[in-house]
C-alpha positions in Angstrom: -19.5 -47.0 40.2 -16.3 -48.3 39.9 -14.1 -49.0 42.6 -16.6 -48.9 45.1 -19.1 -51.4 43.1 -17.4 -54.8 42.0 -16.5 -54.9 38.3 -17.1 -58.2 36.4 -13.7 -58.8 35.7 -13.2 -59.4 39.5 -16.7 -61.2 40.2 -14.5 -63.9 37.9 -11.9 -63.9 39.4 -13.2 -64.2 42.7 -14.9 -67.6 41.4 -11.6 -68.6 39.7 -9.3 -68.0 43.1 -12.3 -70.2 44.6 -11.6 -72.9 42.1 -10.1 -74.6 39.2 -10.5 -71.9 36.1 -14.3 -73.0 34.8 -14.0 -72.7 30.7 -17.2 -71.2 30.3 -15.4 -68.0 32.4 -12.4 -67.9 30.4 -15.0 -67.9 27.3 -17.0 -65.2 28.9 -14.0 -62.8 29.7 -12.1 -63.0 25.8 -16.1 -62.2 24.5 -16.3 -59.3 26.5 -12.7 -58.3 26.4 -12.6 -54.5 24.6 -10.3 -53.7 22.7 -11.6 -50.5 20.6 -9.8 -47.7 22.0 -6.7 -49.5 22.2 -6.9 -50.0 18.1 -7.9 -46.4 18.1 -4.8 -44.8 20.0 -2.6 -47.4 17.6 -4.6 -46.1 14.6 -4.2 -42.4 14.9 -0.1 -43.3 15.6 -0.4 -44.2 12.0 -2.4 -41.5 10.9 -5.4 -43.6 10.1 -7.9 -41.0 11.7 -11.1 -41.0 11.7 -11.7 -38.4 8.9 -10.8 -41.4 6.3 -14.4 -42.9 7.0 -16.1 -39.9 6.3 -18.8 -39.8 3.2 -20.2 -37.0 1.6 -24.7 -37.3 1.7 -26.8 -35.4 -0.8 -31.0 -36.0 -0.3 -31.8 -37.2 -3.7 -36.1 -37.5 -3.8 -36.3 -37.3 0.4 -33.5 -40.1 0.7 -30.4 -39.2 2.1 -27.6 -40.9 -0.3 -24.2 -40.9 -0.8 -22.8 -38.4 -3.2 -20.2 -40.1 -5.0 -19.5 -36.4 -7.3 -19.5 -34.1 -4.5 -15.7 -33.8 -3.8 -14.6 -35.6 -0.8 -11.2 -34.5 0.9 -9.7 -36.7 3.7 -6.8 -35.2 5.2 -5.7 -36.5 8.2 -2.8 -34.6 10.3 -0.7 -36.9 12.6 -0.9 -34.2 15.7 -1.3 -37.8 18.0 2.3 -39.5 16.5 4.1 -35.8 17.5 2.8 -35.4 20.9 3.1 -39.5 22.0 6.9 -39.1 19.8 7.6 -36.0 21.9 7.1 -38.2 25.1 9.1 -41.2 24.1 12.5 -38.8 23.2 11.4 -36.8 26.5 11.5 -39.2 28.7 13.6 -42.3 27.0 15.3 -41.2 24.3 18.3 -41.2 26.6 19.0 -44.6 28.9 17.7 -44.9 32.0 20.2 -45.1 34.3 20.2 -47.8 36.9 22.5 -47.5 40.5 23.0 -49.4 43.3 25.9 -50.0 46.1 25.3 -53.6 44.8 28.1 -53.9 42.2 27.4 -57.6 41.5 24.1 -56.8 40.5 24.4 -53.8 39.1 27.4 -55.9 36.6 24.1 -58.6 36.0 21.6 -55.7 35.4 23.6 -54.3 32.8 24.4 -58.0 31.4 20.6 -58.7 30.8 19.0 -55.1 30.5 21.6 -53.0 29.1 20.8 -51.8 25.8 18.1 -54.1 24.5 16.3 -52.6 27.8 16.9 -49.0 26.5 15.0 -49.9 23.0 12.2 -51.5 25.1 11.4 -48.9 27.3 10.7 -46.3 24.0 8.6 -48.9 22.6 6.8 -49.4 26.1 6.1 -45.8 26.2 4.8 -45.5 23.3 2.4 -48.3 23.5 1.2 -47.2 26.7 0.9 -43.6 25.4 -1.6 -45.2 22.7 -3.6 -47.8 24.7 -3.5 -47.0 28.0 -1.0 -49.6 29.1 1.5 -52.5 28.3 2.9 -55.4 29.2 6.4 -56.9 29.6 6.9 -60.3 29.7 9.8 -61.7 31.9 10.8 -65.4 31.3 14.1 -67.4 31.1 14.7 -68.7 27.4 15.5 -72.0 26.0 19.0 -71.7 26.9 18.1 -71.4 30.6 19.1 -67.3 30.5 16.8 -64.7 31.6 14.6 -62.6 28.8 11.8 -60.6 28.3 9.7 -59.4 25.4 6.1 -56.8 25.0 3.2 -58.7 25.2 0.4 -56.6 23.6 -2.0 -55.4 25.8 -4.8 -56.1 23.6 -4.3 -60.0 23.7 -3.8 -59.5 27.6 -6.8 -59.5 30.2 -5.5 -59.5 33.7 -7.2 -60.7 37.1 -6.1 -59.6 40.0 -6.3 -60.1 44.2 -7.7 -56.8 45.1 -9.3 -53.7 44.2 -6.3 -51.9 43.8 -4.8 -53.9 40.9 -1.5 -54.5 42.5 -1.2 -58.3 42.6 -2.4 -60.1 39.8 -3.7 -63.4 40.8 -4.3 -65.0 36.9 -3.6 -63.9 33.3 -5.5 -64.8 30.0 -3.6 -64.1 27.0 -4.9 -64.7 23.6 -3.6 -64.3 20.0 -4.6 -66.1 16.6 -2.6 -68.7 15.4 -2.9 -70.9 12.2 -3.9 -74.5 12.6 -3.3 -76.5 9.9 -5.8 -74.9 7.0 -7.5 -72.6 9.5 -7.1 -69.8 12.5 -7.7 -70.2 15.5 -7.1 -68.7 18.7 -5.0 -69.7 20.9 -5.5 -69.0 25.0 -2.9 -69.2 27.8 -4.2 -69.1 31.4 -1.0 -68.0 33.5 -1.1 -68.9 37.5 1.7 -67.2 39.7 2.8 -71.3 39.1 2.5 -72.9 35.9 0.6 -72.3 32.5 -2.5 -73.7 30.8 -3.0 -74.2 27.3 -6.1 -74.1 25.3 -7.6 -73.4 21.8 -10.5 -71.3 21.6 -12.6 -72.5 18.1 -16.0 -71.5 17.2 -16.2 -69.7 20.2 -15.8 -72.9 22.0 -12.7 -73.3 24.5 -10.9 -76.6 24.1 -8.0 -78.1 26.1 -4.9 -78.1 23.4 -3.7 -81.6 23.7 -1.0 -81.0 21.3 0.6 -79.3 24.0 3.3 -82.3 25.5 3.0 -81.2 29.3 -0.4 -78.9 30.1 -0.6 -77.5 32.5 3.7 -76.3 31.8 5.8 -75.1 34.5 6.8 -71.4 33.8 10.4 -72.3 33.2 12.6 -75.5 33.4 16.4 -76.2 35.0 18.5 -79.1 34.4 19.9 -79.8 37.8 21.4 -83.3 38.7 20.7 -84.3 34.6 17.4 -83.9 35.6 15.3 -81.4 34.0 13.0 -79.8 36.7 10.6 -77.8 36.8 9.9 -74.3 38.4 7.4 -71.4 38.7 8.2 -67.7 39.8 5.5 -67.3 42.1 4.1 -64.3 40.6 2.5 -64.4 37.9 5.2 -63.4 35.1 3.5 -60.3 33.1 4.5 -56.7 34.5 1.6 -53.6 33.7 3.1 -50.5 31.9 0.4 -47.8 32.7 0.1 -44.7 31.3 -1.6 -42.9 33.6 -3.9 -44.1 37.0 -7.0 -44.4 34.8 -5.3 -47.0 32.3 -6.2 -44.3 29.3 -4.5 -43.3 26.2 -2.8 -39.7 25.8 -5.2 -39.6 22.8 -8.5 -40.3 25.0 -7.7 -36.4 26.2 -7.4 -34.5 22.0 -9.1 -37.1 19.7 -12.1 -34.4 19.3 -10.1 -31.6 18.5 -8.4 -33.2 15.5 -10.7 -34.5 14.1 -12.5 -31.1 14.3 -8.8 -29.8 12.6 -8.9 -32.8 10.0 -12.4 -31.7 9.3 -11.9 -28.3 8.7 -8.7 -29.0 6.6 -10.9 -31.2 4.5 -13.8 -28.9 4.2 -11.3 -26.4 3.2 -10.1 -28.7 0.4 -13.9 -29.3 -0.3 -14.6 -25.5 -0.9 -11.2 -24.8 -3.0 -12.3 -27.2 -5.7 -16.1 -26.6 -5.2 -16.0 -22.7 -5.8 -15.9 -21.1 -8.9 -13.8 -18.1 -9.7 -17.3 -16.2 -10.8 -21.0 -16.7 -10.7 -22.9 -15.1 -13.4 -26.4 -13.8 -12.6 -28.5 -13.2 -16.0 -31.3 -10.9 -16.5 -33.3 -11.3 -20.2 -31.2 -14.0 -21.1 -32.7 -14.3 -24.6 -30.8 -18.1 -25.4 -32.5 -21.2 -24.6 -29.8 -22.7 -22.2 -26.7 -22.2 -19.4 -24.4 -24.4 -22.0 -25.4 -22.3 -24.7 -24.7 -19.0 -22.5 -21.0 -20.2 -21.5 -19.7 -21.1 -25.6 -21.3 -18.0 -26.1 -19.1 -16.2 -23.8 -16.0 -18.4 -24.8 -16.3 -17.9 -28.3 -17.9 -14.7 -28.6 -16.9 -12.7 -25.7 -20.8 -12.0 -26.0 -24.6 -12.5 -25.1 -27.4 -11.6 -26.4 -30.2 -10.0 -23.7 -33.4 -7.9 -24.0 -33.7 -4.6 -23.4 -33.6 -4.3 -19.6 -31.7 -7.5 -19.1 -27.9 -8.0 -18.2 -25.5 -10.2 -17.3 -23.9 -9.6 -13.4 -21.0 -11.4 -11.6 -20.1 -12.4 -8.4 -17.0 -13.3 -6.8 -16.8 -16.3 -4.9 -14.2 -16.2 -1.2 -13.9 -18.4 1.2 -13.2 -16.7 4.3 -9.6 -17.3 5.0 -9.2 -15.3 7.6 -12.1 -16.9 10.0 -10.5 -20.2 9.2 -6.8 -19.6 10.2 -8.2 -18.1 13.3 -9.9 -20.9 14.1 -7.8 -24.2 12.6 -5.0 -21.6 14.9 -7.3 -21.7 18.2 -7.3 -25.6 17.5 -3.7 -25.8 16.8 -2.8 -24.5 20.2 -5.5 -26.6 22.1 -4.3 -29.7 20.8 -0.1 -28.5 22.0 -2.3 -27.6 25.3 -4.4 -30.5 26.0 -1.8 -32.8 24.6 0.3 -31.8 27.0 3.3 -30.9 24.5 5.7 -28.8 23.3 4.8 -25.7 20.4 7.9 -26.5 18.7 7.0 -23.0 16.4 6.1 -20.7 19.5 8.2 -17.1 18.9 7.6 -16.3 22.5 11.1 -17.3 24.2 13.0 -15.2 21.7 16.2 -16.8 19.9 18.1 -17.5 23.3 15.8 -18.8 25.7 17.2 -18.6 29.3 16.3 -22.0 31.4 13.6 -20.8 33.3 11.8 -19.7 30.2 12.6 -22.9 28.7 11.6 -24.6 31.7 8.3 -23.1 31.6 8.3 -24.1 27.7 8.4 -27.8 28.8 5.9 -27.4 31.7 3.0 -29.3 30.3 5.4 -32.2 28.7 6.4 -32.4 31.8 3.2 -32.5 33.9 2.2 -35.2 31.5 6.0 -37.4 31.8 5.8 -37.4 35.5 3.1 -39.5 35.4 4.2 -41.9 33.2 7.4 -42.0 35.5 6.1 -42.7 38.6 3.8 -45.8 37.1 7.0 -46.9 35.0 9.0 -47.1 38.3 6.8 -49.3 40.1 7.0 -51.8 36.1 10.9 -51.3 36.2 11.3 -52.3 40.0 9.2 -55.7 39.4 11.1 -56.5 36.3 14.4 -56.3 38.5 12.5 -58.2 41.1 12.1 -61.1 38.5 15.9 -60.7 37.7 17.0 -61.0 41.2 14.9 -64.1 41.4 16.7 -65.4 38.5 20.4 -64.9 39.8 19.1 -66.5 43.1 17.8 -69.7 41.6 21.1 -69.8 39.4 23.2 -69.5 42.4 24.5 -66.0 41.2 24.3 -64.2 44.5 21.1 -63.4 46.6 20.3 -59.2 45.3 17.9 -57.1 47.0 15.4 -55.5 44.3 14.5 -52.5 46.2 18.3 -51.5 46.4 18.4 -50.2 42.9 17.6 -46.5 41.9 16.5 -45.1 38.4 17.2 -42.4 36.8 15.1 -40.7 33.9 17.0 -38.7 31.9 14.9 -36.2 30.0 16.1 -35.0 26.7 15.0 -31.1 26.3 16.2 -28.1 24.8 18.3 -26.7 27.3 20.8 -24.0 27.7 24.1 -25.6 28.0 25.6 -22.6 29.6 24.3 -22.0 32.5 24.2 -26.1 33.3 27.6 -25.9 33.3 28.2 -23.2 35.2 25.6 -24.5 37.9 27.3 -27.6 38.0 31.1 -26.2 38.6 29.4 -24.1 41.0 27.9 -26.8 42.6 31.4 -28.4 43.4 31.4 -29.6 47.0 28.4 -28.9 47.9 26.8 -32.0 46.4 28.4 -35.4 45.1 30.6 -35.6 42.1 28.3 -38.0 40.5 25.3 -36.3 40.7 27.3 -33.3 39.4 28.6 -35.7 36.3 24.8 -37.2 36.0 23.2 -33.7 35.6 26.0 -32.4 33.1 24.4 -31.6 29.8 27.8 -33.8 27.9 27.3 -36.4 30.0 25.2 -39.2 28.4 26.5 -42.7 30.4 27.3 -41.8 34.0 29.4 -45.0 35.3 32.0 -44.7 32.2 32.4 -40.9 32.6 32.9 -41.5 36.8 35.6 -44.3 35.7 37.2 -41.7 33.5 37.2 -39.1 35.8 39.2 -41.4 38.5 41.7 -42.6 36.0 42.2 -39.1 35.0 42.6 -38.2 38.6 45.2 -41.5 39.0 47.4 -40.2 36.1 47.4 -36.9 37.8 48.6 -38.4 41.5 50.9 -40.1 39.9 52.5 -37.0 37.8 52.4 -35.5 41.0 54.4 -38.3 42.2 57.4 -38.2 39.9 57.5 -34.3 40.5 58.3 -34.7 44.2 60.9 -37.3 43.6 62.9 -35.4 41.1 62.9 -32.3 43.2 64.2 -34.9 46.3 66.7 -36.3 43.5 67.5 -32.4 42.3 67.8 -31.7 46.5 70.5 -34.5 46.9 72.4 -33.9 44.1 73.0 -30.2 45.6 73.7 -31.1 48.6 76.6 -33.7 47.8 77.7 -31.1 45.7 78.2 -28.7 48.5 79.8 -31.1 50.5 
């Protein structure tokens, strides 16, 4: 089992680190390449669960059929788009900030990052959150300035050195593309060098010879009027994970709603399926049911035999069982989603921090994970940035110098944040005091406004002293 036994994915790439990619590999790998439970996490995003496929069967002469007049409710609930949404605002839907002693490259970091980077990271959470991971592509554009976009991870399969997955050593990314009247796919096979083009048709791999130069250098300078060019040395795609296991939040609740969408539905079923009253007749003395019901509409009467009668029952469905349990399922899906109860009544209307605290417990079980795999993404992507500011002659950076900051947005109570951080006052730094202030949403221009505050203070101070030194003078000629 897994990691101890080798996986085929790295059987391959053992043979293509031993020599030139062999097609018939590459053909292998995109055939075998699994996509389903990525579609699935993206599909219950959109509310497109499962309960949308389901028919309703009826034996009809010992065949089992579907019953196309047997009423058929499908109502999905999008429980997996509030818990993955809840993560994204947790975690990203305030910047993360970046810091460094390095000012240069903390001025370059918010040149190239800055708030495109911001928008980015929500997205890359929640992709990760439904798949299991992303990618992010870094790559210097056709004006020779560094970029980066989401590749998705279902057109990605890595190949890396080792057993760990930490150093990828190849990556084969596919997508369809239209050529001339018909689609085809079309394959990329990135080295930690250069990149090779080729068209996968009829599941046949061919070399693309409409590409000018293939195998392409990952990026090109003009130096000397001489366009050159270079490769990063890794190879340019940077994993996203969710969690260690690579798996989707939705891997951890998909059975329990669909076992609330079910329920729901059957519900649904039952309300249009039930009548209001069943009649049970004794010495009916009429030839038919129809004839029974106009007799009862228009007559308000039927006729029986002596000892017959006519008997109702009341049809229920058994509420009370049901919001029990569609309530027990509620509360395991907030539970083994790891999210908030955004209805609980058990915190009262003012919630101290502690409670609330112990409110977000599970959210943030679940967001320290995603951190910790994020941070290890976000350091490489300023890895390939620092590469790019060297090779431009911008300054040589050191990548491990920079520190992140996630920002979580919860409920809170403002109150006593504030009055832990005046209380903190020198004890700790005055920055981490202004970057754990609940007002406080961008750190560096709050810092700067706190010193030029403090400058028109010194210098009010200033003009006080020499007015009492002019107000001291003057009395003193006076007396003289």
């Amino acid at each position: 089992m897994y990691p101890m036994t080798e996986t085929e994915t790295e059987r391959i790439g053992k043979q293509l680190q031993a020599q030139k990619p062999d097609i018939k590999m590459i053909e292998k790998l995109i055939e075998r390449h699994d996509t389903t439970k990525m579609r699935e996490g993206i599909r219950y995003y959109e509310n497109e669960n499962d309960v949308l496929q389901r028919n309703q069967y009826a034996v009809i002469d010992g065949v089992k059929m579907i019953d196309h007049e047997k009423p058929n409710n499908r109502i999905p609930h999008g429980w997996h788009k509030l818990l993955v949404d809840q993560k994204v605002a947790y975690l990203v839907g305030q910047p993360i900030n970046f810091s460094t002693d390095d000012e240069d490259l903390l001025k370059y970091i918010n040149q190239y990052l800055g708030e495109k980077f911001d928008d980015i990271a929500n997205e890359l959470v929640k992709n990760a959150s439904n798949k299991g991971k992303e990618w992010l592509h870094p790559y210097i554009d056709e004006n020779g300035e560094f970029d980066y976009t989401i590749t998705p991870a279902e057109q990605c399969i890595p190949i890396y050195e080792d057993k760990r997955q930490t150093k990828l050593e190849y990556m084969i990314r596919y997508y369809p593309v239209v050529l001339g009247e018909k689609e085809v796919i079309q394959v990329e096979l990135w080295s930690k060098e250069d990149v090779t083009y080729f068209i996968l048709e009829d599941s046949t791999l061919l070399f693309d010879t409409s590409e000018l130069v293939n195998p392409a250098s990952h990026f090109y300078f003009v130096k000397n009027q001489q366009e050159t060019g270079y490769g990063w040395g890794k190879v340019p795609f940077i994993p996203f994970r969710n969690n260690e296991q690579e798996k989707s939040d939705l891997h951890y609740y998909k059975q329990l709603i669909d076992a609330f969408d079910l329920k729901v539905s059957d519900n649904q079923n039952s309300f249009e399926e039930i009548q209001e009253l069943i009649y049970v007749l004794k010495g009916y003395e009429g030839q038919s049911l129809s004839e029974f019901m106009q007799n009862l509409k228009y007559y308000k009467a039927v006729n029986v035999d002596g000892d017959g009668g006519v008997d109702t029952i009341q049809g229920e469905i058994p509420m009370t069982s049901i919001d029990s349990h569609l309530d027990r399922l509620r509360e395991s899906i907030y539970t083994f989603g790891q999210g908030v109860d955004v209805q609980t009544d058990k915190f009262g209307n003012a919630p101290s921090g502690i409670a609330l605290k112990f409110l977000y417990s599970l959210l943030d079980l679940k967001s320290d994970t995603l951190e910790r795999k994020f941070r290890v993404g976000i350091q490489e992507l300023i890895w390939f940035l620092c590469e790019y500011l060297s090779m431009s002659n911008l300054g040589e950076h050191d990548y491990k110098s920079v520190d992140y900051t996630f920002k979580r947005s919860m409920i809170t109570n403002d109150l006593e944040n504030a009055d832990i951080a005046q209380k903190s006052k020198g004890i700790i730094s005055d920055e981490t005091i202004v970057n754990h202030h609940p007002w406080v949403d961008n750190v560096e221009r709050e810092m700067e406004r706190l010193k030029k505050e403090k400058q028109e203070r010194d210098s009010l101070v200033d003009l006080d002293d020499e007015s009492d030194d002019e107000i001291e003078g003057d009395g003193n000629d006076q007396a003289e």
